[in-house]
C-alpha positions as CSV (number, residue, x, y, z in Angstrom):
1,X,-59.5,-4.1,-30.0
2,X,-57.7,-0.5,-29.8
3,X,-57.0,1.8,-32.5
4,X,-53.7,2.6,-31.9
5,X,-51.1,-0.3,-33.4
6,X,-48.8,-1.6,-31.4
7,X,-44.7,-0.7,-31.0
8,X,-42.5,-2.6,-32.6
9,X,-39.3,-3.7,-30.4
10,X,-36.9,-2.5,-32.9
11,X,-38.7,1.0,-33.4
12,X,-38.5,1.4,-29.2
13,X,-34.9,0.5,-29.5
14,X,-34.2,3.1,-32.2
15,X,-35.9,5.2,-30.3
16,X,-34.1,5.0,-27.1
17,X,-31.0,4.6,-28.7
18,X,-31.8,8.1,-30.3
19,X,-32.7,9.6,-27.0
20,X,-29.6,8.2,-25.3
21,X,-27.4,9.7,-27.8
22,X,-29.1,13.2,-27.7
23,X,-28.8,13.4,-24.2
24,X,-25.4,12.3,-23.7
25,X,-24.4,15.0,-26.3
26,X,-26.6,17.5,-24.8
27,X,-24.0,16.2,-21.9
28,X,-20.8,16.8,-23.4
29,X,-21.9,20.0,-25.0
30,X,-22.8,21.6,-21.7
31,X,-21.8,20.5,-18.5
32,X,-18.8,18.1,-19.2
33,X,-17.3,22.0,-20.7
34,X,-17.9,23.9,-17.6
35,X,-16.5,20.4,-15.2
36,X,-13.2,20.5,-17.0
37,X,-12.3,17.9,-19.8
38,X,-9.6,15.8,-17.9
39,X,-10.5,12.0,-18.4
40,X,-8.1,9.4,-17.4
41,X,-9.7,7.0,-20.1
42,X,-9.7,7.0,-23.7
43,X,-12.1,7.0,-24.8
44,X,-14.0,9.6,-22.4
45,X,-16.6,8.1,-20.3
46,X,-19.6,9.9,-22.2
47,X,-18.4,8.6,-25.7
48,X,-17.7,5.2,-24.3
49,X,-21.5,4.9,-22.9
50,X,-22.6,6.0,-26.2
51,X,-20.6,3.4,-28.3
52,X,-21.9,0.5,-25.9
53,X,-25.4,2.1,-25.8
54,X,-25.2,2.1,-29.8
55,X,-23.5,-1.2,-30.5
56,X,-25.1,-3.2,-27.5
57,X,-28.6,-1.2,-26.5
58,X,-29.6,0.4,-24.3
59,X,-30.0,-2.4,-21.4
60,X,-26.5,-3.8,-21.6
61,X,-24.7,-0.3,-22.7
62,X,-26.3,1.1,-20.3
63,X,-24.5,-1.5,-17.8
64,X,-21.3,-1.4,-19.7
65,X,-21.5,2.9,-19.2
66,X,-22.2,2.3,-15.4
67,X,-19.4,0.0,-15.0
68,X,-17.0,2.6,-17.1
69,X,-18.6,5.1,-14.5
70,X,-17.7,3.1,-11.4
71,X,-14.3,2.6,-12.4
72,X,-13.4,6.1,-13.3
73,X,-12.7,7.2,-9.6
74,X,-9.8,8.4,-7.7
75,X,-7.2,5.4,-7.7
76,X,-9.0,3.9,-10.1
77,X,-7.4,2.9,-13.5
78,X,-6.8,4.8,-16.7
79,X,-5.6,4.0,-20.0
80,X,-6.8,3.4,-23.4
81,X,-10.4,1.3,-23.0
82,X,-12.8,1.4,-26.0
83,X,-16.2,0.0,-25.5
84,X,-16.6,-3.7,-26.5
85,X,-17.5,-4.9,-30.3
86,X,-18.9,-7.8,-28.6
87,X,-20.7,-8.8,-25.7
88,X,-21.6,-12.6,-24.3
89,X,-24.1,-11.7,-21.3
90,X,-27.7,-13.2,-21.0
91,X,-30.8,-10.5,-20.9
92,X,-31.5,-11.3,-17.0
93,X,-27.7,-10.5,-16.2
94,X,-26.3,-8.1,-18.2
95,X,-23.9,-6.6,-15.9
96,X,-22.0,-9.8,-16.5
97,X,-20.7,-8.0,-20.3
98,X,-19.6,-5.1,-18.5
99,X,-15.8,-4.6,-17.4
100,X,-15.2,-3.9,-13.4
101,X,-11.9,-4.2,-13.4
102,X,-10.4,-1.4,-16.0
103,X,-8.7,-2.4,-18.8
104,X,-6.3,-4.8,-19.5
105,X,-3.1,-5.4,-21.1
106,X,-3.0,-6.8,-25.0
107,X,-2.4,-10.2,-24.9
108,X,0.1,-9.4,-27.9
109,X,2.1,-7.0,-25.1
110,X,4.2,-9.4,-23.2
111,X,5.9,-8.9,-19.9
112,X,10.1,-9.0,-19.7
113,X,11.1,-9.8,-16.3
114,X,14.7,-9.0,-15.2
């Protein structure tokens, strides 16, 4: 039997959730200054990661933040996307929960034709 007691999930989470967070703001701090702040997404793409990463963890933020990543590209979409209060994806899949596409219209906003 070894001396040394055993993580807890919940304390690794924390954990990485803490280190996430520190290094994306280490992010923003430094280089995101000297690349110029010109985001096409509101959110920015850092502080979206680190909402999923916080509300999700970091296995399916992390995917959600990737996704935002892929999407935020030349001809790519732009407009206001927060990062998702909830998320329906099983452990094995988790890049199901994230958004590919860009965001979406409100279903409240309704198209007039004509």
């Amino acid at each position: 039997m070894s001396g040394a007691p055993a993580a807890r999930p919940g304390v690794v989470s924390g954990a990485m959730r803490i280190l996430a967070h520190g290094l994306i703001r280490f992010y923003q701090l430094t280089f995101s200054a000297f690349m110029g702040r010109q985001c096409r997404y509101m959110p920015s793409c850092s502080t979206y990661m680190d909402e999923a990463i916080q509300r999700h963890g970091m296995w399916l933020g992390g995917w959600m933040g990737f996704a935002r990543l892929c999407r935020c590209r030349p001809g790519g979409a732009s407009g206001y996307d927060p990062a998702p209060e909830r998320a329906d994806a099983p452990f094995y899949a988790p890049w199901r929960a994230a958004d590919w596409r860009g965001p979406r219209v409100c279903e409240s906003v309704e198209r007039k034709d004509g």
